[in-house]
N, C-alpha and C positions, 0 to 999 in steps of 0.2 A: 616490512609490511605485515599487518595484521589481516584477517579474513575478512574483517571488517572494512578493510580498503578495498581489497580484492570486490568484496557485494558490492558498498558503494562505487566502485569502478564503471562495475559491470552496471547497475543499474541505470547510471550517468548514459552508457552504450545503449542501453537499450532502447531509454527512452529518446534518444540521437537517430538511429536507425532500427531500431525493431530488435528483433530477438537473431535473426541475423549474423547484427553485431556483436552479440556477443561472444567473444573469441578469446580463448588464452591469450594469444600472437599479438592482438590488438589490446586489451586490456595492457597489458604488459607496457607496452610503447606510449598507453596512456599516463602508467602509473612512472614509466624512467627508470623499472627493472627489468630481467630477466625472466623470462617463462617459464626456467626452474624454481622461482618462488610460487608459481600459481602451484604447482605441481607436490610445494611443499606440504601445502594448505589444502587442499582440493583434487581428489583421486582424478576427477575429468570433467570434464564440460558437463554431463548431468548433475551430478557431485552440487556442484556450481549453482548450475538452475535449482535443484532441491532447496539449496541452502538460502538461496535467493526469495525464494518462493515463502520460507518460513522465516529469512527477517522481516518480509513486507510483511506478511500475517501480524509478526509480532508487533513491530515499529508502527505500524499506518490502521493500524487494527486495536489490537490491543493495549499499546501503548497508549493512545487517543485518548480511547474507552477510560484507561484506569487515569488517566491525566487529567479527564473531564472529572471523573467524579471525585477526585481527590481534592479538588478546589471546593466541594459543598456548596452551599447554596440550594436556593430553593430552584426549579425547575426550570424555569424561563434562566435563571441567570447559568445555569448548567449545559442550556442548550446553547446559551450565549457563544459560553465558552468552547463548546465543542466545534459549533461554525467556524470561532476566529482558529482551534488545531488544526481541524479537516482541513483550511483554505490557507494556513499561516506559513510559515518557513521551515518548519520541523522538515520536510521533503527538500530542503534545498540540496544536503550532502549529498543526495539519491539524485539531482537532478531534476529533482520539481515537480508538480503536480504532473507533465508530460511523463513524468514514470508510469504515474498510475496510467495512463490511456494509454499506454505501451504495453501494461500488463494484461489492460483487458482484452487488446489486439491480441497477445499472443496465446490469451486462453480461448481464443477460436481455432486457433488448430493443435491445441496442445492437452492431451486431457486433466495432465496435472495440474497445467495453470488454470486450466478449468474450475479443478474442483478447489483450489488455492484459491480464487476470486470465490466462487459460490459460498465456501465458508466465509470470505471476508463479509460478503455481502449479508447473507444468514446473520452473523452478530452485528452487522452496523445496523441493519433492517429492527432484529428484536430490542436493540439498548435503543432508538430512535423511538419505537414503538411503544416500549414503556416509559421514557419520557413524557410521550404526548400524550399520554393515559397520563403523568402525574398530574400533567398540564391541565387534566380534565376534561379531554377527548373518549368519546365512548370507543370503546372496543374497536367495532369494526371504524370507527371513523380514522385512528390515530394508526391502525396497520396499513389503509388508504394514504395516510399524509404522511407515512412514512417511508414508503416507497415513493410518494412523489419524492419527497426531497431529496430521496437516493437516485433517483431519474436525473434531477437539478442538478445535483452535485456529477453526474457521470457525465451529465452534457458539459458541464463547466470545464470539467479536466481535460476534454474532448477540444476542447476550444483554442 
């Protein structure tokens, strides 16, 4: 087992039962090891969430972002492309779009995952926001139509 199982495990749990679920004990029983491999890999349960916390950053954030733009294209065909990552299968191993509305559940009582969504949201907000400025939305219009879409898109994963 890699760490990388270990997250997608956990993330798979989370998005099944909440933050909760997420257990050594059970992850374990998911993955058909022993709980001395989590323990290889990951000091504890926080350890865990931290680490979890900054693949989604990276994978469903970042990774997106530089996906979207590495394809080029003019603006419309960039935004294209970034709908079909955001809503496509890349989140399957993690358990599917149900990860992300697992994650935003558990950054209401959790303040890391708080601030773990807020920065996700901050870069998906500003890269949206200067897309629809390329698009040729005025300023304030395309920081407007950018949060709608991030609204759309949170109801959607919500669903």
């Amino acid at each position: 087992m890699t760490p990388e199982d270990w997250i997608a495990a956990a993330f798979r749990r989370l998005g099944q039962g909440g933050i909760a679920a997420v257990r050594a004990e059970a992850i374990a029983r998911d993955l058909g090891v022993s709980k001395g491999s989590f323990y290889w890999h990951f000091k504890d349960l926080p350890d865990l969430r931290a680490r979890m916390l900054a693949h989604w950053l990276d994978q469903a954030t970042a990774r997106i972002l530089a996906l979207t733009e590495a394809g080029g294209g003019d603006p419309a065909a960039r935004l294209s492309r970034l709908m079909e990552l955001a809503t496509g299968d890349l989140a399957e191993p993690y358990g599917g779009l149900s990860t992300e509305a697992a994650i935003r559940d558990w950054a209401r009582t959790d303040p890391v995952a708080a601030a773990a969504q807020a920065e996700a949201d901050r870069a998906r907000g500003a890269y949206l926001e200067a897309l629809l400025e390329d698009l040729g939305l005025a300023p304030p219009r395309a920081g407007q139509a950018a949060r709608l879409i991030l609204m759309a898109y949170t109801g959607a994963v919500h669903r």
